[in-house]
C-alpha positions as CSV (number, residue, x, y, z in Angstrom):
1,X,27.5,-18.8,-100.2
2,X,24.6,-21.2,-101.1
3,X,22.5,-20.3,-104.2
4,X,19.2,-21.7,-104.5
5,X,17.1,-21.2,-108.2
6,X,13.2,-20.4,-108.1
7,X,11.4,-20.8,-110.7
8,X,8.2,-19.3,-111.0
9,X,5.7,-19.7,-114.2
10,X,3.4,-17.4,-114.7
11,X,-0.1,-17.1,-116.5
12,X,-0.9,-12.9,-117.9
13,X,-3.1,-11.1,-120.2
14,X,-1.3,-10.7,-123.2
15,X,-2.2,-6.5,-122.8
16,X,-0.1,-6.6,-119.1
17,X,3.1,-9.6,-120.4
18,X,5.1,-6.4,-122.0
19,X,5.2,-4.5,-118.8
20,X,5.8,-7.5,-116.5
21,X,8.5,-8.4,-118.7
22,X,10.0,-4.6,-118.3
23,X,9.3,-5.4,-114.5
24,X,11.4,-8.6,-113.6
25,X,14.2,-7.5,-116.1
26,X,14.9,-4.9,-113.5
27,X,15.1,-7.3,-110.3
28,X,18.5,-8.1,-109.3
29,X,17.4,-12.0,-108.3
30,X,15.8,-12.4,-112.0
31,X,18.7,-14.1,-113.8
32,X,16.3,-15.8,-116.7
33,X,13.1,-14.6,-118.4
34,X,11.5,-16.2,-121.0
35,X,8.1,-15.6,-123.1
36,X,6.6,-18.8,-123.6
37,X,3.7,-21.1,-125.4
38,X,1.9,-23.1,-123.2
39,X,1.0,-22.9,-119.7
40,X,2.7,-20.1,-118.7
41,X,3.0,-16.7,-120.4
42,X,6.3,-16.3,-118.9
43,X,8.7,-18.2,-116.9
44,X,11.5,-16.6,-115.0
45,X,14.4,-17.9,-113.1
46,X,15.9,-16.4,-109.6
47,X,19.0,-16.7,-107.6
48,X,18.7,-16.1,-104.2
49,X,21.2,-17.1,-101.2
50,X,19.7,-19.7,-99.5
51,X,17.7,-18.9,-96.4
52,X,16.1,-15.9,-98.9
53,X,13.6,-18.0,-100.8
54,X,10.6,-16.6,-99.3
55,X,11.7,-12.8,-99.2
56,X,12.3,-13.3,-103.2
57,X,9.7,-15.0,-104.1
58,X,6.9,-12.8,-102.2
59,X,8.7,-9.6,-103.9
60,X,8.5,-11.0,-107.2
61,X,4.6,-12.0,-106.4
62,X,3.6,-8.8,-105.1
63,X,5.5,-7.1,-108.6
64,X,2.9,-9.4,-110.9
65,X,0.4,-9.2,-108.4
66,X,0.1,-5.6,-109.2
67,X,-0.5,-6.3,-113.2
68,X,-3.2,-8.8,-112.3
69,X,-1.6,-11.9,-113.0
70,X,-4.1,-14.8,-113.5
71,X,-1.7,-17.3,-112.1
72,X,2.0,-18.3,-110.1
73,X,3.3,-21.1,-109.8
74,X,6.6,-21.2,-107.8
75,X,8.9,-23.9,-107.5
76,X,12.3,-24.0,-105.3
77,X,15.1,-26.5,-106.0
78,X,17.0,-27.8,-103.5
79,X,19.9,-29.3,-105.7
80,X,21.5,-29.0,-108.9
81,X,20.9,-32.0,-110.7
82,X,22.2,-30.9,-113.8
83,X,23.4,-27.4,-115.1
84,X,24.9,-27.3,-118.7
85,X,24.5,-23.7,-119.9
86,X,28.2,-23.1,-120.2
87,X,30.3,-23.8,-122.7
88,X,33.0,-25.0,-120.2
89,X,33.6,-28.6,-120.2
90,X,35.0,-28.8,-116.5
91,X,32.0,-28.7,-113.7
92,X,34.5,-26.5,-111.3
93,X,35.0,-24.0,-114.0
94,X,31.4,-24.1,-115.0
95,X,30.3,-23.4,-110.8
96,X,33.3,-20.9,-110.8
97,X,31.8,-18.6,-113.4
98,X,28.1,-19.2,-112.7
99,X,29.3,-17.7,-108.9
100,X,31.4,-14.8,-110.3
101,X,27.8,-14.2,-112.9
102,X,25.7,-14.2,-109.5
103,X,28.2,-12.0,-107.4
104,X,28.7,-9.4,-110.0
105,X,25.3,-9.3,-112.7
């Protein structure tokens, strides 16, 4: 299985970013969610098996859509150019775990 990440930023009236957070935590692609200063309002982090991008992203876009968000921005990645948000030092053991996360939330 091939996992690609989208992220996707998002711009919201402060009156909807309560229930759009209550929204994406319940999607099973949403892996991070975040409240942020800034640009965005809230950024949020997907996993989807390649070949899926589209399908996931236009979900999660119809789910903001509906709380009148001001603006998406939506980026796919393509590779992993660095992932260190584990605290195991060996990159097979790091991809090992970040799979079995994925597979089984």
């Amino acid at each position: 299985m091939e996992i690609t990440p989208v992220a996707i930023g998002v711009r919201i009236l402060p009156s909807k970013q309560d229930e759009a957070v209550s929204l994406l935590s319940t999607n099973d692609n949403v892996r991070f969610l975040w409240r942020t200063y800034g640009d965005n309002d809230l950024v949020v982090v997907a996993f989807c098996d390649r070949g899926r991008e589209g399908e996931i992203i236009q979900d999660i876009r119809a789910s903001l859509e509906t709380l009148k968000a001001e603006r998406i921005d939506v980026s796919v990645g393509f590779t992993w150019e660095k992932m260190n948000c584990s605290p195991f030092n060996d990159l097979a053991e790091t991809e090992k775990k970040l799979v079995q996360f994925i597979e089984n939330p």
